[in-house]
C-alpha positions, -999 to +999 in steps of 0.1 A: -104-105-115-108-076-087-096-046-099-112-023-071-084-001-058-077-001-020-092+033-002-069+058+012-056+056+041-060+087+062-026+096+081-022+087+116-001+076+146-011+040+139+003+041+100+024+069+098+054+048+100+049+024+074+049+057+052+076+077+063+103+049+076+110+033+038+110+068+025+146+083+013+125+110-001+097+128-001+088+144-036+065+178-029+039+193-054+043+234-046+013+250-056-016+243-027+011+218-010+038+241+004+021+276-005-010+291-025+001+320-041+030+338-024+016+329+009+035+299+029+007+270+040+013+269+082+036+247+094+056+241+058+090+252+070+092+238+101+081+201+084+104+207+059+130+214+080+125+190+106+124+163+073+156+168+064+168+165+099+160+134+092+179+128+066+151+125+043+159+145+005+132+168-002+127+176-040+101+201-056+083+191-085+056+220-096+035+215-132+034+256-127+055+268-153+057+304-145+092+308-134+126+289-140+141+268-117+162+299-105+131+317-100+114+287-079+146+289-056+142+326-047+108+325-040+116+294-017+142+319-003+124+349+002+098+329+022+124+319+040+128+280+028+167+271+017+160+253-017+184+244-038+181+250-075+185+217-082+158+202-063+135+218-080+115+200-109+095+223-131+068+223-159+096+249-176+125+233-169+109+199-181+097+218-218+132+228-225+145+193-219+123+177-238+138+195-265+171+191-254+170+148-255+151+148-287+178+168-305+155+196-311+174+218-342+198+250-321+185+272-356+148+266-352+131+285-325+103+281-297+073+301-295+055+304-261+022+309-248+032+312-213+053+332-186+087+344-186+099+310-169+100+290-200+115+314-222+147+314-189+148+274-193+152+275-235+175+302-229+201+280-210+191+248-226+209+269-261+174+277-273+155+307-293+125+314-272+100+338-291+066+353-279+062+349-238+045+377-215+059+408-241+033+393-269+006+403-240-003+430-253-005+425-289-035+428-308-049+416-343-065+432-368-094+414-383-096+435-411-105+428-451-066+420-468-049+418-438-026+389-436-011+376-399+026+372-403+046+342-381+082+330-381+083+301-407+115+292-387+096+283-350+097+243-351+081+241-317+054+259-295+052+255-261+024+264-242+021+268-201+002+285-177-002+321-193-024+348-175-016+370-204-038+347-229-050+364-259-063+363-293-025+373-312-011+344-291-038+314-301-032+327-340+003+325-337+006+295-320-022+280-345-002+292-376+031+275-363+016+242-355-004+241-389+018+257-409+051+250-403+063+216-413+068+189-385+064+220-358+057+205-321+031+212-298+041+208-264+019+218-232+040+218-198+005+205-182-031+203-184-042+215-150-077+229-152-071+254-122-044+263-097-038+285-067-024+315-083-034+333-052-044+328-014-076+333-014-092+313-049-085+290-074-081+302-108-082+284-144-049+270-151-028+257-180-049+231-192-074+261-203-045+273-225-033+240-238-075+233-246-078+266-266-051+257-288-061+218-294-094+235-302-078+255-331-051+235-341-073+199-342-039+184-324-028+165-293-001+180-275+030+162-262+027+166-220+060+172-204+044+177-169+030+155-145+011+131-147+042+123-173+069+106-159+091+129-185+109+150-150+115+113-133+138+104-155+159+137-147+152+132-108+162+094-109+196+109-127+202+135-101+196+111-069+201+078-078+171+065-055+145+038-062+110+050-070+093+028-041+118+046-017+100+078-027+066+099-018+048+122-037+031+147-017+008+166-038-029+183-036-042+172-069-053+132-077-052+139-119-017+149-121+009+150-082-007+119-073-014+096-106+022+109-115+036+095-079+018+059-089+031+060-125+065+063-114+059+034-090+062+059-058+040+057-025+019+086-029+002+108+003-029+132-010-029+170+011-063+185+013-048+222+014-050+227-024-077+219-051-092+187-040-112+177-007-124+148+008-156+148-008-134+144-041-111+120-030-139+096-011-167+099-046-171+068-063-167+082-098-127+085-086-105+060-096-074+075-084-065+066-046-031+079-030-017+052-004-029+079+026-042+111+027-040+140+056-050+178+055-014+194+051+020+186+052+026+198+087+007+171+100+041+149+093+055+168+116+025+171+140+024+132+138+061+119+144+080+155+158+103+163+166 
């Protein structure tokens, strides 16, 4: 039996349509596929316009769980993208339902090793969120007889992108997950970099989520892509098969093997963390249907 996958297809006139004709919609990583840190990738808003008049739906699915959904939409806003709160899929948004369909306990509460999104998404999923960016500048004492206090009641710790990382987080997060009976250990993704700014990638959640299997000898539950956990939400939401989808992401491991296990076509951009070089080694074993350099070359392509 052959079980070779079929190379990539690089985007062009000739194929373009066999991609973008079947689509209903397209399904966009955000991080090093729309922008790389607060700066817009050229030619984003114009695509993404020009898609929707179309009549193609355009939903955001980012394993960056920094900010809320309601956060996502205002940076979408303020560089000037009209984005719906409820397109967007995120890492945060995806921890806090997680809890939410496994009939997490309302009296036990969360800790986080992460940003200020997921403590907004526990927050109005009815959840106690504890620890977040103001444990950032705690410190231990590693002294003789001192004894590290931690909430007996936190049956859950949730751990995302945090570039407030330190020492009183990891030994609160450890003592909750080995401590406190039947406490979960849930990591929104296990990116090993993102493009937290413009100019460089930088080591991302998966650097967090290791530093705590390290310590805690455990496995964490991943709520983030490549999970198909957030399809099941955005299947509710649109009602749209999975084939009539596209994933457009910059990252084979997690935006475009999560595109394939959710049974969508999937089209590789090579304006975030991986390059052809990547894509095209042998040692890779995950091919998108196509691949181009950035999602304006949609446009650039088929427009307008």
């Amino acid at each position: 039996m052959n079980t070779a996958k079929r190379a990539a297809q690089l985007l062009s006139t000739q194929n373009i349509r066999s991609l973008f004709d079947p689509v209903e919609a397209f399904l966009f990583d955000c991080d090093g596929v729309i922008w790389k840190g607060d700066k817009l990738i050229d030619g984003v808003s114009e695509t993404l316009d020009w898609l929707r008049s179309k009549g193609k739906k355009l939903v955001f699915v980012t394993n960056n769980s920094l900010k809320s959904r309601i956060q996502y939409a205002k940076k979408f806003h303020s560089l000037g993208i009209s984005v719906a709160e409820d397109e967007i899929f995120s890492s945060s948004f995806a921890a806090a339902m997680y809890l939410k369909v496994n009939n997490f306990p309302q009296e036990k509460k969360v800790y986080v090793i992460g940003g200020e999104g997921i403590l907004e998404e526990l927050q109005l999923a009815g959840f106690t969120g504890l620890g977040g960016p103001e444990d950032g500048e705690k410190r231990v004492e590693l002294k003789p007889n001192s004894l590290f206090e931690h909430d007996k009641s936190v049956g859950a710790v949730v751990v995302g992108i945090d570039p407030h990382i330190n020492y009183y987080k990891l030994q609160y997060g450890t003592l909750c997950i080995r401590e406190n009976p039947g406490c979960l250990f849930i990591a929104t993704n296990r990116d090993a970099v993102g493009h937290m700014t413009d100019l460089q990638e930088w080591p991302g959640a998966g650097s967090m989520v290791a530093a705590m299997c390290g310590s805690t000898e455990r496995e964490p539950i991943v709520v983030g892509k490549p999970s198909t956990f957030m399809m099941d939400f955005l299947l509710e939401k649109f009602h749209i098969n999975t084939s009539k989808m596209c994933m457009v992401g910059d990252r084979l491991d997690t935006d475009i093997l999560f595109g394939q296990n959710a049974g969508c076509k999937t089209l590789l951009v090579l304006s975030g963390v991986t390059t052809q070089t990547t894509l095209q080694d042998p040692s890779n074993n995950v091919q998108p249907d196509y691949y181009t350099s950035q999602v304006s070359d949609l446009l650039r392509l088929l427009g307008p």
